[in-house]
N, C-alpha and C positions, 0 to 999 in steps of 0.2 A: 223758249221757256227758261226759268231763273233755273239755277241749281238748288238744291236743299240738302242739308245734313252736311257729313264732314267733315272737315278741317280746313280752314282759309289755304288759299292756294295761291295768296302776293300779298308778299311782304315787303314790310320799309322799313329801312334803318336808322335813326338819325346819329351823327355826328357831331363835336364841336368844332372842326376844323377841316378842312380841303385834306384827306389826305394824299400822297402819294401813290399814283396809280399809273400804269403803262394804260393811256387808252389805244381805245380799237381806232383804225383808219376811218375819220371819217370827212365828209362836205356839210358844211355846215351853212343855212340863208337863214336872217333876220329878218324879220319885219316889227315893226313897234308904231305904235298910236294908232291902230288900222280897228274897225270897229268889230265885233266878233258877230260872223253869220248866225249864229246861235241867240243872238241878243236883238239880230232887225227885226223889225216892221214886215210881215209879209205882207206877199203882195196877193189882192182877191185875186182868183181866176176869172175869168169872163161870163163863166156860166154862173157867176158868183158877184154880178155887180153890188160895190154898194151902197146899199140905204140911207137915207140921212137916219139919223139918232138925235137926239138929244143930249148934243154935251153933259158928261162928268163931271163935275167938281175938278179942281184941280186935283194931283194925288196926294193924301196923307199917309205916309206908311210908319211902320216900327217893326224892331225887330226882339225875338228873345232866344237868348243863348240857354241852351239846353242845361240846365244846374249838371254842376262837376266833370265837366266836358264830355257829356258823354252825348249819346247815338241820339239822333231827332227822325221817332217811327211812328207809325202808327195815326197817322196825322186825320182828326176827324170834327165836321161840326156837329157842336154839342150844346143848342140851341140859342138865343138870341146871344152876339155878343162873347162867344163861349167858344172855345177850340180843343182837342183833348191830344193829348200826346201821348207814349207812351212812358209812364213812370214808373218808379222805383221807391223801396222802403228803405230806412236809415242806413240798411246793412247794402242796399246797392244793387238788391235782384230787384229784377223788371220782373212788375207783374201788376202795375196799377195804373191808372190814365189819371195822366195830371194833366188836369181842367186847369185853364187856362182864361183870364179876363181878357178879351181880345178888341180892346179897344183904340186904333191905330192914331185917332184924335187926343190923343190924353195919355202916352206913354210915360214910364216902361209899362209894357206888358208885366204879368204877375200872375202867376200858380194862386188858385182859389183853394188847394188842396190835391192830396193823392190817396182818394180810396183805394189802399193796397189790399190784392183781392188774391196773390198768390204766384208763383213762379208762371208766367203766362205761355202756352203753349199755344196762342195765338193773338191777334190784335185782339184790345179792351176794343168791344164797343160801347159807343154810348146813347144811339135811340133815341136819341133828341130832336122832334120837327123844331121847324123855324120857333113857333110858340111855346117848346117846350122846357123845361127841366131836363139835364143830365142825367142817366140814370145809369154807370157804367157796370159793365158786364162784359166776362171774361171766361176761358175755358183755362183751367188754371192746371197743371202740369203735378204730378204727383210718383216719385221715384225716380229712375235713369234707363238709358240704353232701352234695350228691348221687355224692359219690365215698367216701365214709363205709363200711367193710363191718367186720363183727363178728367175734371167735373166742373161741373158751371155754379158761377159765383156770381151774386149780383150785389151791388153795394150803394143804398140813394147815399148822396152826399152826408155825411155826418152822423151814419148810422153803421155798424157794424155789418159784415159781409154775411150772405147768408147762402147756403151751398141747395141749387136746386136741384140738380142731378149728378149721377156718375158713382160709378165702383169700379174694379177691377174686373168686373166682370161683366157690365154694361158703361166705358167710359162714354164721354163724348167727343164728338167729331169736333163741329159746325154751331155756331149759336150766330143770332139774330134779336137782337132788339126794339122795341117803340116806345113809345110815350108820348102823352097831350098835355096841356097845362093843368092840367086837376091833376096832373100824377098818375090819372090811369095808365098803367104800362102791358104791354104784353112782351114773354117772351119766348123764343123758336130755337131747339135745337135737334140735333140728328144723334141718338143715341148709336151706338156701334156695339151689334149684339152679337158678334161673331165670334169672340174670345167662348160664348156661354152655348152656342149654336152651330159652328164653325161653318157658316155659311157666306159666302160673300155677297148676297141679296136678301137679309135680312133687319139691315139698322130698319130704323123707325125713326120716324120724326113725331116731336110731339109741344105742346104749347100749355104755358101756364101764364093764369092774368093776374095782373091784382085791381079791384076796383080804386083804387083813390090813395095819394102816397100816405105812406106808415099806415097802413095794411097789409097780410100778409098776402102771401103766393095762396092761389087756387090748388090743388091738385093738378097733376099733369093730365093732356088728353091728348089723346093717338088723333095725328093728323094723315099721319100715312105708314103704311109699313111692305116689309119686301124690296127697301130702296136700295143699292147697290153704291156707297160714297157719294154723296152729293158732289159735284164738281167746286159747289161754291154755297155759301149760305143761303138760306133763303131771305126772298127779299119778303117786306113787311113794312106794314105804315099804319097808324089808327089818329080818327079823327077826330075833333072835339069832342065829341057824344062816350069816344070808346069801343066805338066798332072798329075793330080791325081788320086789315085784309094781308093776306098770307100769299106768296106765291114759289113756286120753287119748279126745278126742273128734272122731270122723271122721266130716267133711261138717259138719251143724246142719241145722237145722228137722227138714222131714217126711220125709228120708231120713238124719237125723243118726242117729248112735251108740254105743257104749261100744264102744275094746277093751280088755281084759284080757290082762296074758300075764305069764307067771313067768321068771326068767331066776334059774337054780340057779346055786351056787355052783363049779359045776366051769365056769361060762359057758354050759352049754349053755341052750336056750331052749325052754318047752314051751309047748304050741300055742296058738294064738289064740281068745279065746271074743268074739263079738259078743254085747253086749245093750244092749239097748231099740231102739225103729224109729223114736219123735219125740222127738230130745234134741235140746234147744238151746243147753243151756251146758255146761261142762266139768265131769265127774266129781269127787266126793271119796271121796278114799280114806283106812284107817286098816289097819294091817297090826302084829299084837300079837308082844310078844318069844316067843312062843309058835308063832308062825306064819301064827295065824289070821289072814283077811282080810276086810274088810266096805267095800262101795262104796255108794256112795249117786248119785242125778241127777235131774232131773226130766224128765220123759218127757211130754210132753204136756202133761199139767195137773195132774198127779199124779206121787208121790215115789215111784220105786222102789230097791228095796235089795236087794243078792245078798249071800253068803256065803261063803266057800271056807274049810273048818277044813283045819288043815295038812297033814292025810293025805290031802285030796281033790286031784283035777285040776281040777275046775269049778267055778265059781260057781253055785250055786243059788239062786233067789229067795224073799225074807222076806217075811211077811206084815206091812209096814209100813204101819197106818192115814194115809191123809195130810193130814185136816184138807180146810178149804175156804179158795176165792180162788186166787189165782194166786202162782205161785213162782219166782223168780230164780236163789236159792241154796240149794246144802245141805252140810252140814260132818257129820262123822261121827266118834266116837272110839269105842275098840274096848279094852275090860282084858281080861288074860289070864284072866281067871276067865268071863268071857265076856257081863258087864257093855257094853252097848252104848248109844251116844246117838245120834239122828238128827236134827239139827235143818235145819231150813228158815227162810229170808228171801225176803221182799216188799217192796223200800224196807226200810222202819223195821219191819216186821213181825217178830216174831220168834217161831217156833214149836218146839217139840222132844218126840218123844216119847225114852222110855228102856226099856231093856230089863234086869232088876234079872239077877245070877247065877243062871243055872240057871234064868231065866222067858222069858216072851215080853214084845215090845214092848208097850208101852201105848198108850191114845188119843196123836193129835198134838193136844199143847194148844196155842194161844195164849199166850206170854210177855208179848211187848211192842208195844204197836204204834203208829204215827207219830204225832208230834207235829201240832200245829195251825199250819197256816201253812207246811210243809217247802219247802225250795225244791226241785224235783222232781228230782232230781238220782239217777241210776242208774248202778250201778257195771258195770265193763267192762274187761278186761285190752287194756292195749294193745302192742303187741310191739312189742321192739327195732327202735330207728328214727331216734333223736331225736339228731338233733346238736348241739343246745346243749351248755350246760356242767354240766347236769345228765341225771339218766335219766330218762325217762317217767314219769306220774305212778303211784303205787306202789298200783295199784286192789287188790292182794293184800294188803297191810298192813290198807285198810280191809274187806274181806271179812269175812263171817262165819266165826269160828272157836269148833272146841269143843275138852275136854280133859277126860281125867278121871285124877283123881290115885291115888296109890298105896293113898289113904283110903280109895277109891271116890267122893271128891269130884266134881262138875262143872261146870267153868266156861264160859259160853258168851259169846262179844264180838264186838260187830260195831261199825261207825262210822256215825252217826245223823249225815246232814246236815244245814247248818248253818239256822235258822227266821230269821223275820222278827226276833227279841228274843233271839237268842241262836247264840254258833258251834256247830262241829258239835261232839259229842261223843263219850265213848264209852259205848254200852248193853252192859251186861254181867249176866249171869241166873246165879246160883249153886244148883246142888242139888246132890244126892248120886246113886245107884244106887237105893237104895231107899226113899228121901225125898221124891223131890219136889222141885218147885224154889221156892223165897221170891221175895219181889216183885222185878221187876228195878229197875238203877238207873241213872241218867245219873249218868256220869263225866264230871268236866272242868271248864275257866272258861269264864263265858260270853265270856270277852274272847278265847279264844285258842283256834282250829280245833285239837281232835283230829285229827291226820293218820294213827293208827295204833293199834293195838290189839288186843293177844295173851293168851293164858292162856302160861304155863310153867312145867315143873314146877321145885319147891324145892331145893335142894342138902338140906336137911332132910328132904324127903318133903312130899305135900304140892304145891297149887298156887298158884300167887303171880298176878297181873295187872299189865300193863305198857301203858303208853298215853304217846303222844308227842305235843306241840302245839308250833306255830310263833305265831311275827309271820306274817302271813301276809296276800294279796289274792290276792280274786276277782275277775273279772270277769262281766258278763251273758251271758259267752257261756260258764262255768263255766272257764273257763283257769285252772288252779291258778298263784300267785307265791308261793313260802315267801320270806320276808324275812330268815330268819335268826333268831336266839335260840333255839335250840329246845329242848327239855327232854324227857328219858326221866323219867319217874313208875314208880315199883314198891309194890307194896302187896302187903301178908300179910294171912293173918287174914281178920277180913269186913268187908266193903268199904266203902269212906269213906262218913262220914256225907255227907246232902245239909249244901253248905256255906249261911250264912245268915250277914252283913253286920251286923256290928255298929258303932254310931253313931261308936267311935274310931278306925272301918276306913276310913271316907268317904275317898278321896283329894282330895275338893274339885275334883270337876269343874267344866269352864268351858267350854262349844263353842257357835260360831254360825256361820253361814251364811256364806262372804266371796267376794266376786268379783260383776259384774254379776246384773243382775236380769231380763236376756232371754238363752240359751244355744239356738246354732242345735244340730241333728240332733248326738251323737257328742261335744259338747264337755264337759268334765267341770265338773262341781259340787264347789266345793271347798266343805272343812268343819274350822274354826280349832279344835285341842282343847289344855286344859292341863288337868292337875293339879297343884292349889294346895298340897299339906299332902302328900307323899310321892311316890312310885315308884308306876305303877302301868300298866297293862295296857289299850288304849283298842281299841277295836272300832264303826266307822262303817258303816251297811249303809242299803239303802235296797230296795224291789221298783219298779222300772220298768215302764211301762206304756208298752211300744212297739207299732208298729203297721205290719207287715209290708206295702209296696208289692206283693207278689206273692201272698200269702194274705188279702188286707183282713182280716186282722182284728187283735186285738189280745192280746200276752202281757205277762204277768206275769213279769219272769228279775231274778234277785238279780244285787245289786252287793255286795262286804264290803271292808274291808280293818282289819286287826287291828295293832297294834302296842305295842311296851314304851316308857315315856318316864321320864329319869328326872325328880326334882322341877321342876316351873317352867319344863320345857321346852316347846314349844308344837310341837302335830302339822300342818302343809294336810296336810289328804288329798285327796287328787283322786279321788272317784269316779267312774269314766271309762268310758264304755259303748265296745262295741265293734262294735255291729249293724251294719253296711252296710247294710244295708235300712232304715234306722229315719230315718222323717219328724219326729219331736216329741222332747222327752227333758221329760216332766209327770214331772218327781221330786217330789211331791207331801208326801211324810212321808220323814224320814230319822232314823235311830235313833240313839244314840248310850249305847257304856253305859263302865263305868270300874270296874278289878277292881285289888284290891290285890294285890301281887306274888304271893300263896299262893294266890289265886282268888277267894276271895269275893265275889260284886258288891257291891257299895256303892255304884251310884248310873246314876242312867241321863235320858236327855234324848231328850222326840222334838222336833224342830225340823221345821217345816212352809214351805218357804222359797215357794212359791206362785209360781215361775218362768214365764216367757213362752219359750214357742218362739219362736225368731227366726227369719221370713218371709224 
């Protein structure tokens, strides 16, 4: 899981010039124009053969740089055409979603606006189905430290913010949003009554509508209460008409649950259905402009899936083959024609069956699954909390996500963490309905962490993919540091070739080891980098081999830190461990690679610096 709270734990220096340094002993091997593993083509598995498809378009992509170099979070679709990021007001606090015209045929990209809704103490959502209007909403941060409490803010484009919940003494947790093309919106949050109750099973969830945009909010209504921290928001979707359906997960483990409930358009609310008996993570749901509803979770150790067509009251359960191993996540999309996708994640694993119009589902194949070397790193929502100057880290951006377009296309993207030889990226699996799906592919540089990664539909029709990368550091104890630069990517069509490094691309790397040649427990290991012959993208990582006083034994946790330089400027990086337990720092192999500003690798250095623990 990421870390939260704190204080960054690796830092980078920058330099105008090489200075003078005694480096540590080291072996140094080059490689340069060699293609980065992080960027091929994988290959199906067997139990995975594949399908014909129907050729993409060739690709159209563009890209947009984040205004005033700063952090690219929070990355969501925000209906036809429409991307939302996380933004900031004139003074430079984040706390607004800048919408974004996301048109890769017809660049630049361009900010539609940033309803600034407040210091955000978590991602802006924005509720937008494929046919809908943005309608961004945010749990907005109010005070500092341990005197910190949350309220929710909703803001339609062009209209002032309007504050639907929260005090100091019922803040909020957790928000969820929806909306149709008429503007009917609904919205879900988890109030936190414990400051007023001192109970830790007491928050409440509760739902307010509006029928039709510029109208106001409804009164709130208790959807549930006695809930103990939601793991994660509740999921939500509403359909042409304005029926919406709500689901969320009460309790976890082996008394964990699904509930389901409908909240009709006149407000009123129809009744409750419990399913599954051992849920451990949060439901996905998909709710079609039609009506129809299709929920997905994983129940033990297997994927279940219920139904509700829009004439019914209840969910009934599908006969969803679920494949073997173990499951994390599942993401679901649902077409009016009654076209359905279920897929599932394990780590890196990516699996999905489909269900074509008017058939049933098919086997659950195997897509994609983990690279060699992953640093073991497991995603997890973490609720509003976080009093820095940023929100908590954005584990919904990187989740698995599906989508299926007006084509019957479908896209499937998740964020694959970052390997020993290369940052995270993004996996992304395209088929159709009736097709099948072609090999899946890593998205991204190897120099610069994917932080995010969505399908959304086209303002053309059609589904487009969107993925965001930072400057960025890690730590061994996984605390995300974005550094700033960050970059929104859009691509049409079918998906970027794997990139491959041509000999005029070389940025002319140059890194070595600098600083003493004994480092006691905790001290960091600097690493001097330039590039000689352009602009270009540097990424330092190393795996540590610590060695727990309280478990004797020893792990293997990444260190990374990622950055943009331009020519002739020179990087320290401090790779800086963070363990409080840790006797030794045998940073034994430290990686180093160098991507020209578009991505390409072009060159990489492992440096071996053969350091002494200091007694």
């Amino acid at each position: 899981m990421r870390g939260h709270g704190g204080v960054g734990v690796v830092t980078l220096l920058l330099a105008a010039g090489l200075a003078t340094a005694a480096p540590a002993t080291l072996a140094a091997s080059t490689t340069r124009g060699s293609a980065p593993a992080a960027a091929a083509t994988l290959a199906t598995p067997a139990s995975a053969p594949a399908a014909p498809v129907s050729a993409p378009a060739a690709p159209v992509s563009a890209v947009y740089p984040v205004p005033g170099n700063g952090v690219a979070d929070c990355l969501r679709a925000a209906g036809p055409g429409r991307l939302s990021l996380l933004g900031r007001d004139a003074a430079g606090t984040l706390g607004g979603a800048d919408l974004i015209a996301a048109d890769p045929a017809a660049p630049p990209l361009a900010s539609t606006g940033v309803p600034f809704l407040g210091a955000s103490g978590a991602c802006p959502e924005v509720g937008a189905s494929p046919q809908a209007s943005p309608l961004p909403t945010a749990v907005v941060r109010h005070g500092r430290g341990l005197r910190a409490w949350f309220t929710l803010r909703v803001a339609a484009p062009g209209a002032p913010p309007v504050t639907l919940a929260g005090s100091p003494r019922a803040p909020v947790r957790t928000a969820a949003v929806a909306s149709n093309a008429s503007g009917a919106a609904v919205v879900v949050w988890e109030e936190d009554s414990t400051p007023r109750v001192f109970s830790d099973a007491s928050d409440r969830l509760l739902l307010a509508r509006r029928p039709a945009a510029g109208q106001p909010f409804s009164p709130p209504r208790v959807l549930d209460r006695g809930l103990a921290d939601l793991p994660a928001p509740p999921a939500i979707g509403i359909d042409a008409r304005g029926n919406a359906t709500v689901a969320w997960l009460r309790g976890g483990g082996p008394d964990g649950s699904v509930i389901v409930v409908r909240s009709r358009p006149d407000g009123s609310l129809g009744p409750d259905q419990q399913l599954g008996s051992d849920v451990h993570d949060e439901p996905s749901l998909a709710v079609a402009p039609g009506g129809d509803a299709l929920v997905a979770f994983v129940d033990g150790i297997s994927v279940d899936a219920f139904e509700r067509p829009a004439s019914a009251s209840r969910f009934a359960r599908l006969a969803v083959p679920s494949g073997d191993g173990d499951l994390d996540q599942t993401a679901v999309a649902l077409a009016d024609d009654g076209g359905a996708v279920v897929a599932t994640r394990w780590n890196a694993t990516l699996s999905a069956s489909v269900r074509p119009p008017g058939g049933a589902f098919g086997p659950m194949r195997r897509l994609a699954g983990p690279p060699q070397a992953a640093f073991d790193e497991s995603i997890e929502f973490f609720v509003s909390g976080a009093t820095g100057p940023h929100p908590p880290p954005d584990d919904t951006g990187r989740a698995l996500h599906a989508a299926i377009g007006s084509d019957g296309s479908i896209l499937l993207t998740a964020v694959e963490p970052s390997t020993a030889g290369a940052a995270a990226v993004a996996v992304v699996a395209r088929g159709s309905l009736t097709g099948g799906f072609t090999k899946p592919r890593r998205v991204g540089s190897p120099c610069r962490p994917v932080a995010g990664a969505t399908p959304f539909a086209l303002a053309a029709g059609g589904l487009g993919l969107a993925w965001i990368d930072d400057a960025h550091a890690l730590s061994n104890d996984l605390f995300d540091s974005a550094l700033g630069g960050g970059t929104l990517h859009v691509t049409a069509g079918a998906l970027p070739a794997a990139r491959r490094a041509a000999a005029p691309l070389d940025p002319g790397l140059r890194a070595r080891v600098a600083g003493p040649r004994t480092l006691r427990g905790g001290q960091p290991l600097l690493v001097r980098v330039r590039c000689t012959r352009g602009p270009c993208d540097v990424r330092a990582s190393a795996l540590e081999e610590v060695r727990s006083e309280l478990a004797h034994r020893a792990d293997a946790t990444p260190i990374e830190v990622s950055r943009t330089l331009p020519r002739d400027r020179v990087a320290t990086i401090a790779l800086r461990p963070d363990r409080k337990l840790t006797v030794a720092l045998p940073l034994q192999r430290v990686g180093v690679i160098a991507c020209t500003p578009d991505g390409p690798r072009a060159a990489s250095l492992t440096l071996r610096p053969r350091l002494r623990a200091a007694t």
